[in-house]
C-alpha positions as CSV (number, residue, x, y, z in Angstrom):
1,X,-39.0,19.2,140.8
2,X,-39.1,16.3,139.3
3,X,-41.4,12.4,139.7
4,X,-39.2,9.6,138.9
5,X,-41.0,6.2,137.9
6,X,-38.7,3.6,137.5
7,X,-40.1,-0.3,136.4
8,X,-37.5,-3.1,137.7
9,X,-37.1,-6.5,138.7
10,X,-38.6,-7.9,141.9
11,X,-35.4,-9.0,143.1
12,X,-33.3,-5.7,142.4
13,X,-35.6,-3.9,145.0
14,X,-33.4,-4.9,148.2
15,X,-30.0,-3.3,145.8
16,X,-32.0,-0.5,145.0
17,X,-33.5,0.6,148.5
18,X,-29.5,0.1,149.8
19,X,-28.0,2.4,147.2
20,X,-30.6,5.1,147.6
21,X,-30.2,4.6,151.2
22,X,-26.4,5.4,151.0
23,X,-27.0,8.2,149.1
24,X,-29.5,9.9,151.9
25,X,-32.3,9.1,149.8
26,X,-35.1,8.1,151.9
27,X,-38.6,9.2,150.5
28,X,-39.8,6.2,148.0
29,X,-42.8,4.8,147.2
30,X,-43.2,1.2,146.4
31,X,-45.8,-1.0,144.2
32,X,-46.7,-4.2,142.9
33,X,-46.8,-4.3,139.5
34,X,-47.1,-6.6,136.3
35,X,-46.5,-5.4,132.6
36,X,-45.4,-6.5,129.1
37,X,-43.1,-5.6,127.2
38,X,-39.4,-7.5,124.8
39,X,-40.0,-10.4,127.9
40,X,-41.5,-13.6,126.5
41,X,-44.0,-15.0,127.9
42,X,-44.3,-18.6,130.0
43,X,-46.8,-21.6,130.1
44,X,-48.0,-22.0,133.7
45,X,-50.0,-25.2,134.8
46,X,-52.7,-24.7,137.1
47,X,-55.2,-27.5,138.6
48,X,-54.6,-29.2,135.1
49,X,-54.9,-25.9,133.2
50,X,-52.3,-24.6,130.8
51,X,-52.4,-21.0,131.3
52,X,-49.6,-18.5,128.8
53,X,-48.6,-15.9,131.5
54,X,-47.3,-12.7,129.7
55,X,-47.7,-10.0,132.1
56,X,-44.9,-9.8,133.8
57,X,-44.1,-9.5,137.8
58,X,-42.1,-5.9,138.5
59,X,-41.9,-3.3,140.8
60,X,-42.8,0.7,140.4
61,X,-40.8,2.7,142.6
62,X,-41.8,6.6,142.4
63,X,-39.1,9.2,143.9
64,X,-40.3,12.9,144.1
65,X,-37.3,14.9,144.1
66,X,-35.9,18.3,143.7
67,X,-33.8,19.2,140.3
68,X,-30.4,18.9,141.4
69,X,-31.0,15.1,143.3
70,X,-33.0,13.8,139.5
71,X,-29.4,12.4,137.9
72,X,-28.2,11.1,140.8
73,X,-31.1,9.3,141.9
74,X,-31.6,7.9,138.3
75,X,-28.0,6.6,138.6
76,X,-28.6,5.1,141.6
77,X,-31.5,3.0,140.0
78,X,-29.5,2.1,136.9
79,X,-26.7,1.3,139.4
80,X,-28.8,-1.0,141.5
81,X,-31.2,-2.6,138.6
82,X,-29.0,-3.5,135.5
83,X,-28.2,-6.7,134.4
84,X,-27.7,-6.4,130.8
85,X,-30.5,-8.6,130.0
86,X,-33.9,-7.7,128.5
87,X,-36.2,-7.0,131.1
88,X,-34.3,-4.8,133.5
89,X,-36.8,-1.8,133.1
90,X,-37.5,1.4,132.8
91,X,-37.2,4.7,134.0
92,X,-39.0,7.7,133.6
93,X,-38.7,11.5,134.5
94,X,-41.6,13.6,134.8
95,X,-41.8,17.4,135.7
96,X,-43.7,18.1,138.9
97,X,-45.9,20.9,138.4
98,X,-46.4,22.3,142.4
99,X,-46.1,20.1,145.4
100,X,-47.5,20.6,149.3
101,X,-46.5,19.1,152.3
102,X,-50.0,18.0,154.1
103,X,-48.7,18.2,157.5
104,X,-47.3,21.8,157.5
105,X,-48.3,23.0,154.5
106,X,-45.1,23.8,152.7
107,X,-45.0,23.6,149.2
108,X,-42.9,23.8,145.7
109,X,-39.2,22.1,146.5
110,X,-39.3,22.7,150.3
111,X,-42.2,20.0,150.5
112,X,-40.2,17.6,148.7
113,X,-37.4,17.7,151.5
């Protein structure tokens, strides 16, 4: 088992929830999130203010999946979230330790679905 985290544009979120879709991936989690990293930086004006905004907007998607679904769904999100440009994000694979279904119980790869 396997927790994919995977950091991408705001705008590549509607591509990537369609190609995981069409690949009967339906168990995601979303969040709002705002990093730095190669992007520069921009100077924002607010009431009067200059303000340098360097944390970036992006969005975290986590996947939980079993073993044999972990290349296809990292595909998917390269599929959906490249561009070529710096900035497109990253993704990460972690190894699940033990998972449980809260509902019925189930656990290891069965919970996952």
């Amino acid at each position: 088992m396997k927790l994919i985290i995977a950091y991408i544009q705001p705008d590549k979120l509607n591509p990537l929830k369609e190609v995981l879709y069409q690949n009967d991936i339906h168990r995601f989690s979303v969040v709002d999130a705002f990093g730095h990293s190669e992007e520069d930086g921009f100077l924002e004006t607010y009431r009067g203010v200059e303000m340098e905004v360097d944390l970036m907007k992006k969005i975290r998607v986590e996947i939980a999946v079993n073993n044999d679904f972990c290349e296809k769904v990292v595909g998917c999100i390269i599929d959906a979230g490249k561009t070529g440009s710096i900035g497109d994000g990253k993704i990460f694979v972690i190894p699940i330790e033990e998972t449980y279904r809260i509902r019925t119980g189930e656990s290891g790869e069965d919970a996952i679905g």
